[in-house]
C-alpha positions, 0 to 999 in steps of 0.5 A, a space after each residue: 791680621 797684617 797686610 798681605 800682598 797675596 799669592 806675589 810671595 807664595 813659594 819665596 822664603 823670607 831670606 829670599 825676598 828680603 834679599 832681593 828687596 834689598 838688592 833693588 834698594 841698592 840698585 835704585 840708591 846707586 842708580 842716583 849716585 853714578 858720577 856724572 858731569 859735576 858742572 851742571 852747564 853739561 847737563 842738557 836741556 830736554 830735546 827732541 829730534 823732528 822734522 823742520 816744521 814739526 819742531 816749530 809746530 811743537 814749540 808753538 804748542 808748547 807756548 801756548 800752554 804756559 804763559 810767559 813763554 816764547 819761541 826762538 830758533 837757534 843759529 851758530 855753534 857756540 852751543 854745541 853739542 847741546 844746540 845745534 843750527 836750526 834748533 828750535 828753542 822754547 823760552 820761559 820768562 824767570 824772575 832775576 833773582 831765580 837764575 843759578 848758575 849753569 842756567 841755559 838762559 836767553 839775553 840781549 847782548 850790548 850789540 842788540 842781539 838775542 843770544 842764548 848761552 849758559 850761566 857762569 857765574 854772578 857778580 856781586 859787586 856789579 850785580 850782574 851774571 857772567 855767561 859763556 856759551 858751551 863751545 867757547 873758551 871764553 866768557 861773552 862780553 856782555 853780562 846778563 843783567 835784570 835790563 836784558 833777561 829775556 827768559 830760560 830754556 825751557 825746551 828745544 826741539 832739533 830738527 833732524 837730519 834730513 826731516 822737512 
């Protein structure tokens, strides 16, 4: 005797049945294929919008949990709408042959600071990544190279509006 899935399809016809099992097919196949950002530099990181000191406590608990990781607070708008002031940012380490363009990754500058911006696109002749954060026109300065990898985003926390 074939499997059955019980009464779940008692008093449906076959036609009727098939028919919505394809519809959800298709629904579920074309879910997938609605036109998005081709660049995947617009695609965001996961965030979560909490109060100040809850973000903090949160990205604490989520360094703990994974090794490799760090914390970091964001400052400045050149990630914006992405990372605003204040946000609170989660770093993973990643080997240098695993980035990819559009990666939100943190690095070093040639000034010394830490900086976290979006990957570009990689050099093969100097073996290095050019990066520009979101809300910039221009490519930083500084490349991102094996020396001053520090890691990727992993997560952000946004502290919202008026949350302590």
């Amino acid at each position: 005797m074939p499997h059955t899935f019980g009464n779940f399809f008692q008093g449906i016809s076959k036609v009727s049945a098939i028919r919505g099992i394809l519809t959800g097919l298709t629904v579920m196949i074309c879910a997938g294929c609605a036109s998005g950002p081709s660049d995947p530099a617009d695609k965001a990181t996961p965030a979560s919008d909490v109060g100040r000191m809850q973000a903090w406590r949160d990205a604490e608990a989520v360094v703990a949990m994974g090794k490799g990781r760090l914390s970091a607070i964001g400052a400045g708008e050149s990630m914006l709408p992405v990372y605003g002031e204040g946000t609170v940012l989660v770093l993973s380490k990643i080997d240098f042959e695993a980035l990819k363009s559009g990666m939100q990754v943190a690095y070093v500058n040639d000034a010394g600071r830490q900086v976290v911006h979006v990957l570009v696109s990689f050099d093969e002749r100097t073996g290095d990544w050019r990066v520009r954060g979101l809300n910039n026109e221009n490519d930083d300065r500084s490349r991102v190279t094996r020396a001053n990898i520090v890691g990727v985003v992993y997560v952000s926390f946004a502290p919202g509006e008026g949350k302590k």
